[in-house]
N, C-alpha and C positions, 0 to 999 in steps of 0.2 A: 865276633861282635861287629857291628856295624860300626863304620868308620866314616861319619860326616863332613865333607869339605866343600862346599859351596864356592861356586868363580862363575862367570860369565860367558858365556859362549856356543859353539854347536859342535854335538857329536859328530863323529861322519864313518858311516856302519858299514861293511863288506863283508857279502857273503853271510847276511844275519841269517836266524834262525828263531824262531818266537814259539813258548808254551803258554797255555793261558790255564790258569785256577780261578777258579770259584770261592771264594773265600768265604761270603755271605751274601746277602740279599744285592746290599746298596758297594760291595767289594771285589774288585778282580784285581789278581797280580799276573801280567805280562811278564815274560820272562824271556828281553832280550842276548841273544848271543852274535858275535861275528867271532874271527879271528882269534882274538884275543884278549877280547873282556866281554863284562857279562854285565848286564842291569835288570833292575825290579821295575816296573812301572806301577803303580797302584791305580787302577784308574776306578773312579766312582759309580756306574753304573753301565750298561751292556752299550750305549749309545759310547759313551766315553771310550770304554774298551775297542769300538769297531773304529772312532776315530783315529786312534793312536795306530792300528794295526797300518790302516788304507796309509797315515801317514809315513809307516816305516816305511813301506813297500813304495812308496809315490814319488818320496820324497829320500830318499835312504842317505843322499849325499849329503844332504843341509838341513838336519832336522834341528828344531830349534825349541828349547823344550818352556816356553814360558819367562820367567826372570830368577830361575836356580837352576844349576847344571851341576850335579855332585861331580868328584872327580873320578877320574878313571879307575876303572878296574884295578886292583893293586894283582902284584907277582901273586899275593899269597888268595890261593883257589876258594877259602874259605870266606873271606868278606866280600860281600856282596852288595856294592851300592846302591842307594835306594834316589828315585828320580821323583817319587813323591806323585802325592794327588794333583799337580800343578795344569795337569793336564786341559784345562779346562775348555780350550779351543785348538784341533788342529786339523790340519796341516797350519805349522805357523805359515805365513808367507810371504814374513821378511825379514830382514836383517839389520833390524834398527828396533831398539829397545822401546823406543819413544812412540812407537804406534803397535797397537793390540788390536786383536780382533774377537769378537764375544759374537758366536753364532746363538738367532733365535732359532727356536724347535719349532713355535707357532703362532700365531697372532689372533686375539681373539674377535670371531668375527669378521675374519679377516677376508679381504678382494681380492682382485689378482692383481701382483707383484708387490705383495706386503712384505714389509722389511724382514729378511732375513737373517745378516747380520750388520752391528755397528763396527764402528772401527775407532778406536779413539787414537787421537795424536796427541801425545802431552806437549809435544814441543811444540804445537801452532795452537793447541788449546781448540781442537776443535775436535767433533761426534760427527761421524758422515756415516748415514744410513745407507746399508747398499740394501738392494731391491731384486727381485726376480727369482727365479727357479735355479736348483743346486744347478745347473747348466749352467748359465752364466751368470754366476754368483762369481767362480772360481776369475772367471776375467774380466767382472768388473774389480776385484778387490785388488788384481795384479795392476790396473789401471789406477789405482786407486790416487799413489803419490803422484803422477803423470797431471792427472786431473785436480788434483788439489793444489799444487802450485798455480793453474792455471786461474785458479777460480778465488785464490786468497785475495782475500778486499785489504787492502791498504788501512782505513779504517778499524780493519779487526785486531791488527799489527801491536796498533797504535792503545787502543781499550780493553785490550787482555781480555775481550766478549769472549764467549764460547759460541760454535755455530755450529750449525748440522745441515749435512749436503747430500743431497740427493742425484741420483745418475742423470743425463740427457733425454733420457726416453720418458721420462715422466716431469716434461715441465711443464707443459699443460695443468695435469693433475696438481703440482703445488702450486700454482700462480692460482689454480683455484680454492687450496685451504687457507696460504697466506694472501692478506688485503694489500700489504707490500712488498715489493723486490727489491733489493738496492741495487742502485743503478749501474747499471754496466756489470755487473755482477751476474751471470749467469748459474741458477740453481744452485744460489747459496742463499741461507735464510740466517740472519743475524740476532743471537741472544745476549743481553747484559746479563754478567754472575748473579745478578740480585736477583733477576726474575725468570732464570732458568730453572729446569728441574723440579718439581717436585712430584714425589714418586712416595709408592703405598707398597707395605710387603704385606705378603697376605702367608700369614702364621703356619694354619693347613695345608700349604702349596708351598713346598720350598725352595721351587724353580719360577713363581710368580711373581712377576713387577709390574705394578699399574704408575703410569707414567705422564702427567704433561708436561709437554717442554718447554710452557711460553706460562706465566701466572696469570693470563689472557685467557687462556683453553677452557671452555665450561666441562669440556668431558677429559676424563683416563683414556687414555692407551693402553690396552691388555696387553703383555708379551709374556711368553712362555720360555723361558732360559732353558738352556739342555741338563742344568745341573741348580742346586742350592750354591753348589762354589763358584759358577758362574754368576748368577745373579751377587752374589755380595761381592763379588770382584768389579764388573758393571759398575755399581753404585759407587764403590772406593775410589773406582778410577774417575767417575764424574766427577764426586764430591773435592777428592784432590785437586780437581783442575776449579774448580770455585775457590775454591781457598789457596790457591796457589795466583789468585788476584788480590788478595790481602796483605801481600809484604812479608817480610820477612819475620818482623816481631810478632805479627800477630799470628801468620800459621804456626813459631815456636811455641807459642801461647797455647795451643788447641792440643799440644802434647801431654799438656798438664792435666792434673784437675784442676777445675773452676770452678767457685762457688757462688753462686748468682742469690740473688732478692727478689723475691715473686711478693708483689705487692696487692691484694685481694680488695672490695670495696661493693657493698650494698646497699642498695638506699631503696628505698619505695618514695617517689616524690609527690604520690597522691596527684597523678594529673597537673601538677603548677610547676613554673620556671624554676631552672633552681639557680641561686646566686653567681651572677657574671663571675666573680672570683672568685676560683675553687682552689688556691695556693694554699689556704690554711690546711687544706686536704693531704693534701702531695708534703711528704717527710724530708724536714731540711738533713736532718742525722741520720741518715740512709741511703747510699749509693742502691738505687733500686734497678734493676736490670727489666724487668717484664711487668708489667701493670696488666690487671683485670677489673674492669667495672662492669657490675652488674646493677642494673636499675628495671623498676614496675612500676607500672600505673603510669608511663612517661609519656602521655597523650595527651601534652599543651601546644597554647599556642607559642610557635617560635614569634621571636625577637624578630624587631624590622631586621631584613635584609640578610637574613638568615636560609630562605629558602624554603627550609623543613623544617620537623622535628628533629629529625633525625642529623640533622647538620647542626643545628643550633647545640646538641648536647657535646657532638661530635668536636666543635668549635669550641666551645666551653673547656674541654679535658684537654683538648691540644694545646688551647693559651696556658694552661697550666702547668702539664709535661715542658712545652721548650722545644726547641728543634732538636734535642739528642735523640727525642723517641720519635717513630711512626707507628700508624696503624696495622698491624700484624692482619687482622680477622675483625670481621662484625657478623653479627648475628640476631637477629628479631623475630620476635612471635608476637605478632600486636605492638603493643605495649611493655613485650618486657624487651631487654635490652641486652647485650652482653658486646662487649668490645676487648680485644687485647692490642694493649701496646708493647713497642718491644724498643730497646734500646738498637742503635742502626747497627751496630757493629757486631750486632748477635746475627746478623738477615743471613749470614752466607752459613752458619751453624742450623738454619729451621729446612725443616722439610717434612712432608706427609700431613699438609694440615688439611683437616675435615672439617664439617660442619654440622650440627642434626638438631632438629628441635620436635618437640611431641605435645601436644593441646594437651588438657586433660580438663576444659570448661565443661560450657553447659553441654552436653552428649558426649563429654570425652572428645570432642570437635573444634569446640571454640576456642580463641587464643587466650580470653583474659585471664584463663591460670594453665600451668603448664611449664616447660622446662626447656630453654637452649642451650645445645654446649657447643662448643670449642675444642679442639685438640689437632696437638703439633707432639713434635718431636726435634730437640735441641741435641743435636750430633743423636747420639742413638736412645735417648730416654723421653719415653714419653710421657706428656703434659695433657690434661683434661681439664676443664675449667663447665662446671653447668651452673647456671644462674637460671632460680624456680620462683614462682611464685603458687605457694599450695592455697588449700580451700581457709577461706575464715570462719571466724567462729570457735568459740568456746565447744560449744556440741559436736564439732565435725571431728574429731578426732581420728575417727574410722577412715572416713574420705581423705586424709590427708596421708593419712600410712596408704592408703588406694592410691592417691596422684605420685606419690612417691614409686611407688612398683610399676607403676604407669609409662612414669619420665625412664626409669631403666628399662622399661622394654620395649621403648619406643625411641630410643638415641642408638641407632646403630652404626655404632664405629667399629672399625677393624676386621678382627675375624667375628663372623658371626655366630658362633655357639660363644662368644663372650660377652656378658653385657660388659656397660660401661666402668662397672665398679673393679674391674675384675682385670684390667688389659693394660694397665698405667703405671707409671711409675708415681706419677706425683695426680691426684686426683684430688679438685679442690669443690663442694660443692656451698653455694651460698646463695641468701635472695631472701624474699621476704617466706619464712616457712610458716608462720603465722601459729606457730601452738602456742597457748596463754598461760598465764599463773591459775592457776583454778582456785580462785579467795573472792569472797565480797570485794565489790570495786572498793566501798567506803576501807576495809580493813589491809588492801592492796597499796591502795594511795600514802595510808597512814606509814607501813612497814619499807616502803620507797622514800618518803619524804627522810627518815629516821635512816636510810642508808641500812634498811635492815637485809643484805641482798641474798645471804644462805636463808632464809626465812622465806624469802617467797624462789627461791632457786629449790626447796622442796617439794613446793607445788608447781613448778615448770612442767608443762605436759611434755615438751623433749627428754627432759632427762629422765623423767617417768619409763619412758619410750628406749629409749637410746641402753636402760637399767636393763628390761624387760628382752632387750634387741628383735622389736617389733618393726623397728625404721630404723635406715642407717649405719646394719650388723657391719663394724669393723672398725669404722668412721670415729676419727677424734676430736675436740673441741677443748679451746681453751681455755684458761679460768677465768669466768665471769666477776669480777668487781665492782660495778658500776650500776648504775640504775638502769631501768626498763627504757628501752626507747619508742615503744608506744605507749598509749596515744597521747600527742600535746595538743595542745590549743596551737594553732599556726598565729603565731603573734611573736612579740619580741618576752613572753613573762614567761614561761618555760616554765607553765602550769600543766598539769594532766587535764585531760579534753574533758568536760562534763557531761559532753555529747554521745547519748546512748548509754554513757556510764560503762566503756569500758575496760576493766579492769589493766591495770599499767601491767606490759607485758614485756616479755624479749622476745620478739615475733622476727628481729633479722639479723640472721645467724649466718657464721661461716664455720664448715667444718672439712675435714680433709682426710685421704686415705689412703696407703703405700702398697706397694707389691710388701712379699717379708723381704729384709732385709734392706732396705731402702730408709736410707738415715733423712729426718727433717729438725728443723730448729723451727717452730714459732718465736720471734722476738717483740711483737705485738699483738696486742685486741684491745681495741679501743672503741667506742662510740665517739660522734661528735657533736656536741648536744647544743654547738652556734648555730647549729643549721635549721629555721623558722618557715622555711616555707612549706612545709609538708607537716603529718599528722604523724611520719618518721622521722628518727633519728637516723643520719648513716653510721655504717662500722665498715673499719678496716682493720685491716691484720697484715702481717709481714711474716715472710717465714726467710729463713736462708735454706739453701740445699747447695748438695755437691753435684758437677756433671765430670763424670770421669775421662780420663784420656779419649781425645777423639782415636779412634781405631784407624791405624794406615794399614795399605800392603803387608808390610815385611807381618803384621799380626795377624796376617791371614793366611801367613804359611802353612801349608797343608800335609808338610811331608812327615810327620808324624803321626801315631796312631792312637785313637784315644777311644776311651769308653765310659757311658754313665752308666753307673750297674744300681739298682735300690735292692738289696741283698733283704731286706724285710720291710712289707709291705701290707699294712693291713687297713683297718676301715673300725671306724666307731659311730653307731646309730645312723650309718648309711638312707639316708631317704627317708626319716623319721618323721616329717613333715606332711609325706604324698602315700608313705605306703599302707595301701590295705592288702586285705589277706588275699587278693589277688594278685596283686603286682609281688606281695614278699616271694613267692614263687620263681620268679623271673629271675634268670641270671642276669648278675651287672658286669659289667664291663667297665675298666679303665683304657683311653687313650691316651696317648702322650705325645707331644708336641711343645715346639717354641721355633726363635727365629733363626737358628742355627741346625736343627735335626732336621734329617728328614722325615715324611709324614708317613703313617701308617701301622707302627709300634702299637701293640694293643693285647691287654690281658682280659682274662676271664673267668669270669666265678660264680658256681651257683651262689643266688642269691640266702643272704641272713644278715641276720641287726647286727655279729661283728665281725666280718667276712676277712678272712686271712689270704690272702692272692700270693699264687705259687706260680714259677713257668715263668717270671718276668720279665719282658724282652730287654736286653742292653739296647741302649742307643747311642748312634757312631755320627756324633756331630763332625759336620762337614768343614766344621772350623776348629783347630786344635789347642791354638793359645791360650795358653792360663790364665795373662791378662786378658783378652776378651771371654774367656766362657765364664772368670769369678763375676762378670756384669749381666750373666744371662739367668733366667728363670725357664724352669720345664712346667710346662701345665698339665692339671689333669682334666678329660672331659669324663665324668662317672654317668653310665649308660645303663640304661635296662632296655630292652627290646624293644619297648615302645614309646620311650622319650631318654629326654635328658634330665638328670637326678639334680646334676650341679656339676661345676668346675672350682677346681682351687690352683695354686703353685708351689712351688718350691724353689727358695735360692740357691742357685751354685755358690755363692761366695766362699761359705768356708768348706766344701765339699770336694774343694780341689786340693786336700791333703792328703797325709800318707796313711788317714784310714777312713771308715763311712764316720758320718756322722748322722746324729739322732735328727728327726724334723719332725714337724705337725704343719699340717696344711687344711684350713676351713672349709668348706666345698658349701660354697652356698650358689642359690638361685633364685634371682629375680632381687638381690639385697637381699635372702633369707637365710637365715641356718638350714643348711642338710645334713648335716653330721660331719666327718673329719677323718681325715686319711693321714698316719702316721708309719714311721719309720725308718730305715735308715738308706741313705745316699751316698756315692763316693763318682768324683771323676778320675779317672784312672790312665796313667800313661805305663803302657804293658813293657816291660823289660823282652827282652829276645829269649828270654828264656821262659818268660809268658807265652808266645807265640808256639815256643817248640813244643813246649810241654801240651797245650791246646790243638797241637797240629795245623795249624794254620799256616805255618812258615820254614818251607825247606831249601837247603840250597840244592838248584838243579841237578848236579852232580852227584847229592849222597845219595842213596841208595835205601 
């Protein structure tokens, strides 16, 4: 049996001797010997394995394996310590815990002397990019502390900023991307935690980090990590040192789970001001963490000394919020609007926020209807937020289920074989959708005035829809009690509008959508029917949700081995939607993927309406913690030769026991039904007698 004991420090090898195995695609075990003890290295792919070799041999006296060192070989010939996946950058090339080094493979689009590797220092809190060819890479990194003493600003001491430094030979070239230098500071460029970092993983790449450093940068920075273990080691060790400007109470705090208040809000203001005081708005009995307003038609005239529209609205919600919130994100198409606030003390928790918005007016071009969203990521869950305004009309029905497939296939966030419905943890969509009651206006008015609201909630063209799962397959919504909030007379009588006679409707909806397993609480929906200056009412809604333990280091211990296996695997009315008797023909293919595997895993099967898939690859996440995999989802992408069928997921939460468990996964495309991929899941941590009996794991010596 393997005998684990973890301490701190460096081997020192004499006289080694090394075997190497092949274990699997993404698996080698190294098999150190000197003297008188022996070790396993596990290293993640053939890059990995050639790094560990050059380092034994380069390095043999001071090798320094990471932040775990098992302990020594024992007397007894039979247990064999294992040094684990830790590998992730070597030769190490120093002997202080407190600075790392994370080499890039490649930079995309890259010039000459694009950053090769970083180097973090936790103990100055600072990222110094080193630059140049593997030649003198190896002596700028040994210059590295030399130089970084010389170059620490006094000011950075003093603000716990993070900063990133760059070598002598390229100062020119920074004095040309930064507008300024701090003075007397030579080739150091200075970040505050609030507006450093934010960075994009990309799902299908799982050695991909797209990067800016400054919340200034209009473009990403492409880097190519040597490993998926690399890259989420990178991000850990960034994100620690931002939160490690936070104080004591509040990083113990990010160990927890926390459950926040996502505060949601749609109004269509019909082109007019809307009331200086929007406090009746905003919830005195509710600690709300994140605010979203979504508003249409908001092309008035701003107030004296307002500037803009766009400030005037802007100025409006902020006297409202108070100084605990700021503005996260803004977003506009025309007229429609979408803003998020956030509370200040969440800032150093977000990262990866994007942006996208899609027309869907007159040619499919024009902004006045159409969709913008929003999306972030608070510690590792991700948030979407799309504010729409679809077609009007009673008759348009067709057209409106059309802007809706429209806005999903034109909001590209993330990886893109994913729409936007599909990639989120917490997805919120709201705005004016504009489907009506289908009733005589006179018979609509009567059954509104009377509080008759299951009465014309039958004739709701949503729920019709939403019944049907024509628009909005998955999407939930909460229970309506209250009256239509179109259309009024914009007056203080809070009469239904006579104007064109259109029937009182619920034209502004919020509704919302989970990965599986992702827990939400709605605690409100409400209308707010004080609000006169529009031919809308607004509604807001509240929801609570949990964000679970932020992820450190020691959760990304790698020295364990693990496996996701789906032992039965099959398909129900696969592509029921697209397939003619051409395409049933075509074999489909599942891929599989998330932000912890790596990419490539993929089965296959001739194609039929209920295809049973045999041959299914395991996948060897690069991350092995139970608490971080129970927070992860595996995707599917469902293929036929000539396009894509659909994607769906699957939770690990409760998969990480001691058998498979059963699932159903909906595989839809474009927000549609494709049919449904069912069966069972397990993640698996293999006992040593797993290994033997598989052949995968011998001690050097048996025979």
């Amino acid at each position: 049996m393997f005998e684990f004991a973890t301490k701190e420090g460096f081997i020192y090898l004499e006289d080694c001797s090394i075997t190497v195995r092949n274990v699997h695609k993404f698996h080698f075990e190294i098999h150190v010997r000197d003297k008188n003890r022996r070790y396993l290295i596990q290293a993640l792919d053939k890059k990995d394995m050639y790094d560990w070799i050059e380092a034994i041999f380069l390095h043999r006296d001071q090798i320094y394996f990471a932040r775990h060192i098992l302990s020594e070989f024992s007397k007894n010939e039979n247990n064999l310590p294992e040094l684990g996946l830790n590998s992730f950058n070597l030769p190490k090339l120093f002997q202080d815990d407190d600075i790392i080094s994370f080499e890039v493979e490649r930079v995309y689009k890259a010039k000459k002397n694009a950053p090769r590797c970083f180097i973090v220092d936790r103990k100055k809190k600072t990222v110094s990019i080193i630059k140049g060819d593997l030649k003198t890479r190896t002596k700028n990194v040994k210059s590295y502390s030399k130089k970084q003493a010389k170059v620490q600003n006094k000011k950075n001491k003093k603000t716990n900023s993070l900063s990133v430094t760059v070598p002598k030979e390229n100062e020119k070239e920074i004095q040309k991307e930064s507008q300024s230098v701090e003075q007397g500071v030579k080739y150091h460029k200075v970040y505050t935690s609030s507006s450093l970092f934010t960075y994009q993983r990309t799902v299908g790449e799982g050695n991909k980090l797209r990067i800016k450093w400054e919340s200034t940068d209009l473009d990403f920075n492409t880097y190519y990590f040597t490993s998926g273990v690399v890259r989420e080691r990178f991000i850990n060790e960034i994100e620690d040192l931002k939160t490690s400007t936070l104080g004591k109470r509040a990083t113990l705090a990010l160990l927890k789970p926390q459950k926040l208040k996502v505060f949601t809000f749609t109004w269509n203001l019909g082109d007019a001001p809307p009331p200086e005081n929007f406090d009746d708005v905003i919830p005195k009995d509710h600690k709300i963490d994140l605010f979203a307003f979504a508003v249409q038609e908001s092309d008035y005239q701003q107030r004296e000394l307002m500037g803009s529209t766009e400030n005037d609205w802007l100025i409006t919600i902020s006297k409202a919020l108070g100084t605990d919130y700021i503005l996260l994100c803004k977003n506009n198409l025309l007229s429609i609007r979408l803003n998020v606030f956030v509370r200040e003390s969440l800032l150093s928790q977000i990262h990866t926020i994007d942006t996208q918005t899609e027309a869907t007016g007159l040619g499919h071009v024009i902004g006045n209807k159409g969709g913008v969203g929003i999306s972030f990521y608070i510690r590792d869950i991700g948030f979407c937020f799309v504010g729409c305004h679809l077609a009007a009309r009673t008759e348009r029905l067709l057209i409106r289920a059309e802007n809706y497939r429209e806005i999903i296939s034109g909001l590209h966030f993330g990886v893109s074989e994913l729409d936007v419905t599909q990639q989120f943890h917490y997805l919120f969509w709201f705005g004016d959708l504009n489907y009506r009651v289908e009733l005589p206006y006179d018979l609509g008015v009567k059954l509104a005035k009377k509080n008759k609201i299951q009465n014309l909630l039958m004739h709701d063209q949503l729920n019709k829809e939403l019944k049907a799962g024509r628009v909005f397959e998955g999407f939930k919504e909460g229970e309506i009690n209250w009256k239509p909030t179109y259309r009024y007379d914009r007056d203080n009588s809070g009469e239904f509008s006579k104007t064109k006679f259109r029937t009182p409707s619920f034209c502004d909806r919020i509704l919302w959508k989970c990965l599986p397993e992702v827990k939400i609480m709605q605690l409100a929906y409400k209308p707010h029917f004080d609000f006169n200056t529009s031919d809308h009412k607004p509604v807001t809604s509240i929801f609570q949700i949990e964000i679970p333990p932020w992820k450190s280091l020691d959760i990304l211990d790698t020295r364990s081995f693990c496996v996701i296996e789906f032992p039965v695997l099959k398909g129900s009315n696969i592509g029921n939607k697209t397939n003619s008797s051409d395409q049933s023909a075509l074999p489909i293919s599942i891929e599989f993927f998330g932000n912890m595997i790596e990419p490539g895993s993929k089965t296959e099967i001739k194609s039929q309406n209920e295809p049973i898939f045999k041959e299914i690859p395991k996948l060897y996440p690069f991350v092995t913690s139970k608490i971080l995999l129970k927070q992860q989802h595996v995707f599917f992408l469902v293929k036929n030769k000539t396009s894509l069928i659909g994607a769906g997921s699957v939770a690990l939460k409760h998969a990480c026991k001691n058998k498979p468990i059963y699932f159903e996964s909906t595989i839809r495309k474009k927000g549609l039904y494709m049919g449904k991929l069912f069966g069972e899941v397990h993640v698996r941590w293999p006992t040593l007698e797993w290994f033997e009996k598989k052949n995968l794991l011998k001690n050097p010596k048996k025979k």
